[in-house]
C-alpha positions in Angstrom: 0.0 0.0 0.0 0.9 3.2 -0.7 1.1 5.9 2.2 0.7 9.2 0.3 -2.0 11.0 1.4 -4.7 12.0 -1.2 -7.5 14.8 0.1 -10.7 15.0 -1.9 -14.2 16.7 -1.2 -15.9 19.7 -2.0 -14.8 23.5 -3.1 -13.8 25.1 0.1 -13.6 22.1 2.6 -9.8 23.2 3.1 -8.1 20.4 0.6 -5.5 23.2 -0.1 -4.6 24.4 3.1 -4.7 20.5 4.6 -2.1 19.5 2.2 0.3 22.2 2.7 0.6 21.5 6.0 0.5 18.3 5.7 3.5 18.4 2.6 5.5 20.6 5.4 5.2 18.2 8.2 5.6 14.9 6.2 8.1 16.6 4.0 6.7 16.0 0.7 5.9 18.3 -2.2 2.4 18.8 -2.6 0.9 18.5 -5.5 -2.8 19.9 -7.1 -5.0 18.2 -9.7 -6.4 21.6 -10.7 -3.0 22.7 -11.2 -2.3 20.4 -13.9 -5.7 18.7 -15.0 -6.3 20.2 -18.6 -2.7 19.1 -19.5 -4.2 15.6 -18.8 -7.5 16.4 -20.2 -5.7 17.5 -23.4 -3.7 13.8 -24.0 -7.7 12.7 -25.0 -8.7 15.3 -27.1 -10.0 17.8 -24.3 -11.6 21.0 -26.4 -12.2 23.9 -24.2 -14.5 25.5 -26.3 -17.1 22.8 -26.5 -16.8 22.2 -23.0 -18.0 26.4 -22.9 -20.9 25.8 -25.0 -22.0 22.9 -22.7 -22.0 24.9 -19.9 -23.9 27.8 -21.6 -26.7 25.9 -23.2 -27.0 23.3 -20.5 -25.7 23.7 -17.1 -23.0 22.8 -14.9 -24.3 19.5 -14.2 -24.3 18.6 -18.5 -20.5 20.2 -17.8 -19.6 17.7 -15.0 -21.3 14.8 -16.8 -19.3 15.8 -20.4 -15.7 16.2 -18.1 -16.3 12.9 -16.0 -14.1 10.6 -18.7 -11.6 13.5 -19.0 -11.1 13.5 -15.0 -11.1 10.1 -14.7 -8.2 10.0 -17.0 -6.5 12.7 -15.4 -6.6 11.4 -11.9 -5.3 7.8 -12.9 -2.3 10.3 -14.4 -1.8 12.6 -12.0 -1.8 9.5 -9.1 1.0 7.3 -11.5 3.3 10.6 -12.4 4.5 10.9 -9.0 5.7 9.0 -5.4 6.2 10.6 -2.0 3.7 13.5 -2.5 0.6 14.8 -0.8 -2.0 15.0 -3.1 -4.8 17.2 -3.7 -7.9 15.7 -6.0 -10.1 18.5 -7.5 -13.6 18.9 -6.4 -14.7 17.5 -8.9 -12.3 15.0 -10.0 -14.3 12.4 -7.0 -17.8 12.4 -8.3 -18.8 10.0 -10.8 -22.3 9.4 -12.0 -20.9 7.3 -15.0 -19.6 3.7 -13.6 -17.0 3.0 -16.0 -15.1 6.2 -14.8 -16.0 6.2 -11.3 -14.0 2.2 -11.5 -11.3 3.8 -13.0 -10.4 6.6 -10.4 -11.4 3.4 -7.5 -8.8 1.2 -9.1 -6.8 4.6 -9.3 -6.9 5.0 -6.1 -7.0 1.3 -4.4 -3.0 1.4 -3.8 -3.4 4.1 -1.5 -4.4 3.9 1.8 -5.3 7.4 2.6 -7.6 8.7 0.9 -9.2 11.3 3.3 -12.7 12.8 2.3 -12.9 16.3 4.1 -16.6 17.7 4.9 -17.3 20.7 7.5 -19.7 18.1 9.3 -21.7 14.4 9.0 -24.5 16.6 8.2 -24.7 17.3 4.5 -27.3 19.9 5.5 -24.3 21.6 7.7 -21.4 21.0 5.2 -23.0 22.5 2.6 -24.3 25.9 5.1 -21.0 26.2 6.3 -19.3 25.9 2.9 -21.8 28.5 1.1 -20.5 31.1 4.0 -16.8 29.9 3.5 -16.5 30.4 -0.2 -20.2 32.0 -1.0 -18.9 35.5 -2.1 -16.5 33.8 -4.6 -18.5 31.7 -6.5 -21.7 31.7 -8.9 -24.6 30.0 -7.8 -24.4 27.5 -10.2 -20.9 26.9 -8.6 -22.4 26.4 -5.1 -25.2 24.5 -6.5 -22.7 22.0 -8.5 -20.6 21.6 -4.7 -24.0 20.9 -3.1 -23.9 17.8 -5.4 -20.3 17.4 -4.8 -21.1 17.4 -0.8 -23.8 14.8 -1.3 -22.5 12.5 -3.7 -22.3 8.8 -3.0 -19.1 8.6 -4.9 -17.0 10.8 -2.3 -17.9 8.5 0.4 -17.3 5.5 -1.9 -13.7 6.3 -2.7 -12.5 7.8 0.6 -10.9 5.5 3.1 -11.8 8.1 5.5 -13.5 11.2 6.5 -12.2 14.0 8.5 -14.8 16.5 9.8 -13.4 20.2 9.3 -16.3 22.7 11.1 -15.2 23.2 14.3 -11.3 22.2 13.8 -8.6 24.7 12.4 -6.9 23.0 9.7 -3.4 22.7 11.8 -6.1 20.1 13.8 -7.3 18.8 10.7 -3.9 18.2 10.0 -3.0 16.3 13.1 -6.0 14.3 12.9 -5.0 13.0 9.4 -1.4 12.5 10.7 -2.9 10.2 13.5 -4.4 8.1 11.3 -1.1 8.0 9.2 1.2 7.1 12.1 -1.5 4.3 13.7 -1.9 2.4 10.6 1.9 2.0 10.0 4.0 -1.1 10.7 6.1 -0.9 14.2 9.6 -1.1 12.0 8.8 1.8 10.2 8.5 4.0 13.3 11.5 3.3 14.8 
């Protein structure tokens, strides 16, 4: 099994902040999906403009259904291109509606043994209140209505081996929390 982290969940439940510290502490490089997904996308034929005039004439959800075998192929690239890391998945890059991709990103991810799923609370009703106030101003409303489906989604829980709860933890907690986990599942030689 492999023992680099990978965060996944929602716009705004604190992926990016999570992984830094956790890259500082672990002393790893971190590295984003978003930073690097439409150079993936692009290896299959990714075309920005149609991907526009989906979004236009049909919604984000016609969007996230049309990108689904474009993220599926990025995240099995972005997880084989590098060792030793701390990764950050995308918001979108763990919700699959489409079952051929959503078994692709599962196999992607079936070597590693943390995959943490960060939420503000058990409550979707709560994760998705305290997210609109977190990032709110920032975003459209079709953008906080595409991360209520995010929040919700089945596949989220399906992939993650864990969740970490975020509301009423700074992320420096959140970090520590996710470290524990880390430290208790690993073989007594490698400790000391």
């Amino acid at each position: 099994m492999r023992d680099d982290p990978v965060l996944i969940g929602p716009i705004g439940a604190g992926k990016t902040t999570v992984a830094a510290l956790l890259a500082r502490t672990l002393e790893r490089p971190r590295r984003s999906l978003d930073d690097v997904c439409f150079a993936y996308y692009a290896e299959i034929g990714w075309d920005g403009e149609s991907a526009r005039r989906i979004a236009e004439c049909d919604g984000g959800r016609a969007l996230h259904a049309h990108l689904e075998i474009f993220q599926a192929h990025a995240v099995e690239r972005f997880l084989a291109d590098s060792a030793r890391c701390v990764f950050e998945l995308g918001a979108g890059h763990s919700v699959y509606d489409d079952p051929v991709s959503f078994h692709r990103v599962e196999r992607a991810l079936a070597p590693f043994e943390h995959v943490i799923l960060l939420l503000p609370s058990p409550d979707p009703e709560e994760s998705i209140r305290v997210l609109r106030e977190r990032i709110g101003a920032t975003r459209t409303e079709a953008a906080l209505a595409m991360n209520e489906i995010f929040v919700t989604h089945r596949s989220n829980a399906a992939l993650a081996s864990y969740t970490i709860y975020t509301a009423r933890r700074t992320p420096e907690q959140v970090c520590d929390a996710i470290l524990a986990r880390i430290v208790a599942t690993r073989e007594p030689s490698i400790l000391g």
